[in-house]
OpenMM code with the backbone's topology and positions (N, CA, C; nanometers):
from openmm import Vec3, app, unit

residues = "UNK UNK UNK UNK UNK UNK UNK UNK UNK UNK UNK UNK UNK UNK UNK UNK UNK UNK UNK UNK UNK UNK UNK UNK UNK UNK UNK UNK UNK UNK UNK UNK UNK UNK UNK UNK UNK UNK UNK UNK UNK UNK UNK UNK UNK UNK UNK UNK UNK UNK UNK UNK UNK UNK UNK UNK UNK UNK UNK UNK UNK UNK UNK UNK UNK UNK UNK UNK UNK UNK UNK UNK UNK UNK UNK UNK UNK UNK UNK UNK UNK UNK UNK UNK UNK UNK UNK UNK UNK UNK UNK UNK".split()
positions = [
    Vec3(9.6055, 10.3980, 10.6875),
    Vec3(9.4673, 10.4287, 10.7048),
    Vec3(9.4024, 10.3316, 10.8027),
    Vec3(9.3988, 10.1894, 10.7899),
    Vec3(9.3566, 10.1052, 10.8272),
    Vec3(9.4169, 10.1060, 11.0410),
    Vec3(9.5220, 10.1509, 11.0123),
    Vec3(9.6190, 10.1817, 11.1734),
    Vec3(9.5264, 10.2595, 11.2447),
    Vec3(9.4395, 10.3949, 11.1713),
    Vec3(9.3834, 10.4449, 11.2666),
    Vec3(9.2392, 10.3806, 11.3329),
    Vec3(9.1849, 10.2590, 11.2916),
    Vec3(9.0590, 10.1904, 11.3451),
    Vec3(9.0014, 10.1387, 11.2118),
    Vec3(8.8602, 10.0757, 11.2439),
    Vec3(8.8212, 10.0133, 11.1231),
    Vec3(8.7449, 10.1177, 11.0539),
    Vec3(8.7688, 10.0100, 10.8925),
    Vec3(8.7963, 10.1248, 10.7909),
    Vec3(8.7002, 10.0913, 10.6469),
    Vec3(8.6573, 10.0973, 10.6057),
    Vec3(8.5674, 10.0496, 10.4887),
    Vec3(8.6824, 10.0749, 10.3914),
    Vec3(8.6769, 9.9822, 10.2258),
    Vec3(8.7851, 10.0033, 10.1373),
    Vec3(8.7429, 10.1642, 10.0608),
    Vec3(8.6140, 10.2034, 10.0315),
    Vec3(8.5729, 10.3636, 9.9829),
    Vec3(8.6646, 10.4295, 10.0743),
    Vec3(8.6628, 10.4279, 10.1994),
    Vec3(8.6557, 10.5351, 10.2947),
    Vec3(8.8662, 10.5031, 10.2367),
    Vec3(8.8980, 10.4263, 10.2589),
    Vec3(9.0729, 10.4163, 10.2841),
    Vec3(9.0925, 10.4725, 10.1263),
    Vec3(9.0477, 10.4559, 10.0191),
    Vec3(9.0882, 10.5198, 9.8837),
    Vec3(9.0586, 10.6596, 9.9000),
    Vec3(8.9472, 10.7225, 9.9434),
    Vec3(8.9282, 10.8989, 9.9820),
    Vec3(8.9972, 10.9337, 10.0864),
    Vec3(9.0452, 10.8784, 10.1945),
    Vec3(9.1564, 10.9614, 10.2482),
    Vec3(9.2817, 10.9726, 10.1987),
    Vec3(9.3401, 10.8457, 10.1335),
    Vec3(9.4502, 10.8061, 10.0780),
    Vec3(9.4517, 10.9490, 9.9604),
    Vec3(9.3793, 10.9743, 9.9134),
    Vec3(9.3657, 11.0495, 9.7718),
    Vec3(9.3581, 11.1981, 9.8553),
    Vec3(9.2921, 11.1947, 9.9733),
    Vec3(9.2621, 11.3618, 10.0168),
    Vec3(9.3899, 11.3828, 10.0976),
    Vec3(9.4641, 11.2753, 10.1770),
    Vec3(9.5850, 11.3158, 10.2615),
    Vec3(9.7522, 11.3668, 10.1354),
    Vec3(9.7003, 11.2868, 10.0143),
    Vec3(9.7838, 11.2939, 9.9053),
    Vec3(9.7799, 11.4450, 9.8385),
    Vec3(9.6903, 11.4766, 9.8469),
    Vec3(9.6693, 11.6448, 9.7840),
    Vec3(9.6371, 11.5716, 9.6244),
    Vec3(9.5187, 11.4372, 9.6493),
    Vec3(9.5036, 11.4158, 9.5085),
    Vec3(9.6459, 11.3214, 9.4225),
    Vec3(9.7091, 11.3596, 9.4655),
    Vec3(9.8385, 11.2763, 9.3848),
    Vec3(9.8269, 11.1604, 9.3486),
    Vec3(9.8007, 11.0538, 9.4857),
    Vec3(9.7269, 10.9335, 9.4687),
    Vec3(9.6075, 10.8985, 9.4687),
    Vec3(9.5891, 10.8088, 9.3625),
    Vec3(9.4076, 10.7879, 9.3229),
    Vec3(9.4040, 10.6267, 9.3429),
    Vec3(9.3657, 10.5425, 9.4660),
    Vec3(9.3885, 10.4307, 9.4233),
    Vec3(9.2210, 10.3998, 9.3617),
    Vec3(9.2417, 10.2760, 9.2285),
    Vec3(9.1454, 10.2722, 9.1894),
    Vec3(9.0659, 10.1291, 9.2873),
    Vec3(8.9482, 10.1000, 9.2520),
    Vec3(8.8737, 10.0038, 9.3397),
    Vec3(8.9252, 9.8670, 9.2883),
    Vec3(8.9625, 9.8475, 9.1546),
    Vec3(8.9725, 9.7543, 9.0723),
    Vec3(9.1546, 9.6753, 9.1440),
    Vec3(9.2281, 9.8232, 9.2046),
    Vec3(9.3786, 9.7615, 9.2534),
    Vec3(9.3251, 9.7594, 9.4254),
    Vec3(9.2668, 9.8156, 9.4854),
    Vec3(9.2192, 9.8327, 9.6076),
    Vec3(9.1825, 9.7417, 9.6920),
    Vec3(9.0385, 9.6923, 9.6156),
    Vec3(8.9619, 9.5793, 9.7022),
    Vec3(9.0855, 9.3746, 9.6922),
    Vec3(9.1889, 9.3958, 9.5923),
    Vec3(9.2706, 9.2747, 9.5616),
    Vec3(9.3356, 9.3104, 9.6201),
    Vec3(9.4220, 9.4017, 9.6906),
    Vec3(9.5154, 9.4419, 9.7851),
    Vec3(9.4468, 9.4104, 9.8702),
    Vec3(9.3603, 9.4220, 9.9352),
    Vec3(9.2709, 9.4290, 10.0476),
    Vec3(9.2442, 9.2732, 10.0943),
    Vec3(9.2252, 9.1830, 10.0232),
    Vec3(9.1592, 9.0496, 10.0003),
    Vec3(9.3147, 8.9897, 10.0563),
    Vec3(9.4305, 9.0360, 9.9711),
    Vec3(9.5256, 8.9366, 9.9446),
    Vec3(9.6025, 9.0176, 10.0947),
    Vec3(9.6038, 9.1125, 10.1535),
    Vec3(9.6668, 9.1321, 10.3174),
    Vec3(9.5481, 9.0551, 10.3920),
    Vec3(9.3958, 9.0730, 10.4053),
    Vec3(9.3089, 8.9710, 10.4588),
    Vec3(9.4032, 8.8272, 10.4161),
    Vec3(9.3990, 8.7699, 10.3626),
    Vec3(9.4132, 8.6324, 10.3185),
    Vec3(9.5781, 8.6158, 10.4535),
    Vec3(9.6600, 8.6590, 10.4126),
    Vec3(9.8122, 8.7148, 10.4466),
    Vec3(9.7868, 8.6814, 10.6293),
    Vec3(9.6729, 8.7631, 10.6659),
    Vec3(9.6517, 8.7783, 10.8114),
    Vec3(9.6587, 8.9308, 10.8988),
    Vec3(9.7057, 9.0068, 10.7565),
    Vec3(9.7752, 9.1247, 10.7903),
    Vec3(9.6567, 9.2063, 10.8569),
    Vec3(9.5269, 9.2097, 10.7983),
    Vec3(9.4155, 9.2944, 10.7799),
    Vec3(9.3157, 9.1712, 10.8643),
    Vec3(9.1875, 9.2168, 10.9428),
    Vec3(9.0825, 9.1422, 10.9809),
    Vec3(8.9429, 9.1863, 10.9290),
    Vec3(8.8569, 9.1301, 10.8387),
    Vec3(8.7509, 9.2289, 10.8030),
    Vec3(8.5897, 9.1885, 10.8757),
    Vec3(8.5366, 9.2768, 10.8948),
    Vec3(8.3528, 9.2216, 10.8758),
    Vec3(8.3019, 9.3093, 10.8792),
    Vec3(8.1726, 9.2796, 10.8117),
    Vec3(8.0835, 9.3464, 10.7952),
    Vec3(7.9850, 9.4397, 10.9045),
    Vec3(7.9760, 9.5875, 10.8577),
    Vec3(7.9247, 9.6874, 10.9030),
    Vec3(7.7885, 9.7860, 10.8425),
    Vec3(7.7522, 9.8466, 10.8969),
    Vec3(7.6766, 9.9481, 10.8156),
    Vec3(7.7729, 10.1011, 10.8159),
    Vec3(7.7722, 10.1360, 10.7022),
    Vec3(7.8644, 10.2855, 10.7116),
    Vec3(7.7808, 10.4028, 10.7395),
    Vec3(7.8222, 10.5430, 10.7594),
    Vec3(7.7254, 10.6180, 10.7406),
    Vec3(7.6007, 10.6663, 10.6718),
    Vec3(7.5666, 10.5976, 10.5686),
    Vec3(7.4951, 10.6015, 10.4742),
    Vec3(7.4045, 10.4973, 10.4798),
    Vec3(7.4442, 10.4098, 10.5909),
    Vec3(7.3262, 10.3394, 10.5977),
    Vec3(7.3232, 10.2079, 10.4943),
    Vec3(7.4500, 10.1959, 10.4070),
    Vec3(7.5119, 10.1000, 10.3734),
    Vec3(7.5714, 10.0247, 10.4155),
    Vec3(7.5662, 9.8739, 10.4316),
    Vec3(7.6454, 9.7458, 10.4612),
    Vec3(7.7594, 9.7679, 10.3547),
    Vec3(7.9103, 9.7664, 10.4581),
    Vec3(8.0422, 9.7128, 10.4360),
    Vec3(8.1356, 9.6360, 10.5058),
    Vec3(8.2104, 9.6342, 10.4278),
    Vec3(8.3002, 9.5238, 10.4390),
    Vec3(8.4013, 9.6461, 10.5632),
    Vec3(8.4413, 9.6303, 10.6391),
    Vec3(8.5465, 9.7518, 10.6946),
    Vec3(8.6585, 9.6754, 10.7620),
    Vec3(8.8462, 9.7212, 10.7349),
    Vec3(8.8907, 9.6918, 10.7730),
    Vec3(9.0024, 9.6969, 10.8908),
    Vec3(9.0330, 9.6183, 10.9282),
    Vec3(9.1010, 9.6467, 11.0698),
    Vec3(9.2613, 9.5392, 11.0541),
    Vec3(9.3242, 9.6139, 11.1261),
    Vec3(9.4777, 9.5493, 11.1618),
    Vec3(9.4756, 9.4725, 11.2396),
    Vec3(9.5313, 9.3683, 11.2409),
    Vec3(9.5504, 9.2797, 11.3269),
    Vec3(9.6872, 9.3116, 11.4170),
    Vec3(9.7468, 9.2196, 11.4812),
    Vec3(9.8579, 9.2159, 11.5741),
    Vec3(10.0195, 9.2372, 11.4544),
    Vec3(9.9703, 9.0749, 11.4192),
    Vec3(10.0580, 9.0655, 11.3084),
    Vec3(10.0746, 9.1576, 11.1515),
    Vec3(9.9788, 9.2390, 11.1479),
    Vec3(9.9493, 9.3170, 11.0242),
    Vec3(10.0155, 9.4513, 11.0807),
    Vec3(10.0342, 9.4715, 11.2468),
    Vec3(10.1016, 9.5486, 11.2719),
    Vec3(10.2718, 9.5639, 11.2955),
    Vec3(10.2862, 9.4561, 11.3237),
    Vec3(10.4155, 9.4526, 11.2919),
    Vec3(10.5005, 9.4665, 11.1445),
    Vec3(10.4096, 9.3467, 11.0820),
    Vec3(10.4285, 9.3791, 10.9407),
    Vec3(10.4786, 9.5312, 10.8793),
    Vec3(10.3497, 9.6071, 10.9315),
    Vec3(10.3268, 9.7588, 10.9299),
    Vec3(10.4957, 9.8401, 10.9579),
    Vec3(10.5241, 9.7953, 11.1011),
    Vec3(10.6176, 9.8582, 11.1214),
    Vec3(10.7788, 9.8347, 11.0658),
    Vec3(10.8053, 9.6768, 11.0175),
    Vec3(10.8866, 9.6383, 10.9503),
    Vec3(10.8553, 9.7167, 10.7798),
    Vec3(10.7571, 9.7313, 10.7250),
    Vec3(10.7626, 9.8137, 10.6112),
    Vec3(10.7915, 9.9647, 10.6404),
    Vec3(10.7514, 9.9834, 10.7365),
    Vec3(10.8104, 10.1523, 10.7034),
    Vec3(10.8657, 10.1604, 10.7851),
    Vec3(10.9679, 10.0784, 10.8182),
    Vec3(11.1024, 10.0809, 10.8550),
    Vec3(11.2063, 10.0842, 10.7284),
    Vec3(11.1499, 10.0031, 10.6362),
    Vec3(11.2326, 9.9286, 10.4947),
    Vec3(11.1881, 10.0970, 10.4164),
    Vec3(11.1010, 10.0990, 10.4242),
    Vec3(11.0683, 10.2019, 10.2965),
    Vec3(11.1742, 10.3592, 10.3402),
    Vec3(11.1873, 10.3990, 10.4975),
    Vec3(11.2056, 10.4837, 10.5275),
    Vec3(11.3656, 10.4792, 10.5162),
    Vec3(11.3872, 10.3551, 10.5507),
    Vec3(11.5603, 10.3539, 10.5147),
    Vec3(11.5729, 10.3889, 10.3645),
    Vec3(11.5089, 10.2813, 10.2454),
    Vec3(11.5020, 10.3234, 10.0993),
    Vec3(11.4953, 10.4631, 10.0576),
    Vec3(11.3900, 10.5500, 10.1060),
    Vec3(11.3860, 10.6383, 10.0550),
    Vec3(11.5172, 10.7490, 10.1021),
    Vec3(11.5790, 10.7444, 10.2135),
    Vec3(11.7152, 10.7980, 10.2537),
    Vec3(11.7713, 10.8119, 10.1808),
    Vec3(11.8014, 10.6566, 10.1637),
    Vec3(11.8640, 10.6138, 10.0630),
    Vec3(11.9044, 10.7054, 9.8967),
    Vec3(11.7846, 10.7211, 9.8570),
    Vec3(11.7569, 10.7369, 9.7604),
    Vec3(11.7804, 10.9253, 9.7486),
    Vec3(11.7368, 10.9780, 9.8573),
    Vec3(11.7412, 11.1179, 9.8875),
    Vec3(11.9025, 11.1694, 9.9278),
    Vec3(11.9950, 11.0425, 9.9843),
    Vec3(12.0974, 11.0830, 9.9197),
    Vec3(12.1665, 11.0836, 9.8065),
    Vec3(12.1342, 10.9906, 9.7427),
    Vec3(12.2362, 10.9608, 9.5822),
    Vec3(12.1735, 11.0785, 9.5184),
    Vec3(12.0449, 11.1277, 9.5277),
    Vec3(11.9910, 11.2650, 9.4325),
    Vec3(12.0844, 11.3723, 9.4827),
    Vec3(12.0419, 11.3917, 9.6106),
    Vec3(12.1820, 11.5364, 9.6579),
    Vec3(12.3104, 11.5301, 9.6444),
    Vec3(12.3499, 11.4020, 9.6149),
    Vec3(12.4861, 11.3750, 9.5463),
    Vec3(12.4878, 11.4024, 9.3793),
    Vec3(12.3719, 11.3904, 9.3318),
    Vec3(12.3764, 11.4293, 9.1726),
    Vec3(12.4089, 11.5839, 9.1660),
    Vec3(12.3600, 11.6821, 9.2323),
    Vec3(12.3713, 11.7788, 9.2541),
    Vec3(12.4714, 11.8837, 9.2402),
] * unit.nanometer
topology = app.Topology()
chain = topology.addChain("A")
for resn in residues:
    res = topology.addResidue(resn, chain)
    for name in ("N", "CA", "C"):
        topology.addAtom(name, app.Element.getBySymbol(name[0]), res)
């Protein structure tokens, strides 16, 4: 979410949940500590904005290094899940 530009944490839980078909719900309570602890990390860069509503947020953005990061994880995840999508068609 955050890859496509800056991002408020509301706005990244409603796409996350609408690109999911609903499946995933992240709540605010696991969200905004994920959020803090990739900020902290270096992964994420944040400041403050007004959103459409005319509300001040927090919105976040990728950094250099949060992108690489980025691409070393779904590198790992995409091999894993292979992974994993063969031993099932082998149960088969």
């Amino acid at each position: 979410m955050v890859k496509l530009g800056p991002i408020h944490g509301y706005a990244i839980a409603q796409r996350i949940q609408n690109i999911s078909k609903d499946v995933l719900q992240i709540q605010q309570g696991s969200l905004y500590p994920a959020l803090h602890r990739l900020e902290k990390r270096g992964w994420l860069k944040a400041d403050w904005r007004d959103t459409e509503t005319g509300r001040e947020a927090k919105f976040y953005s990728l950094t250099r290094t949060g992108l690489r990061q980025l691409e070393a994880e779904t590198s790992e995840w995409e091999r894993l899940s292979s992974a994993v999508a063969l031993i099932l068609r082998t149960t088969e």
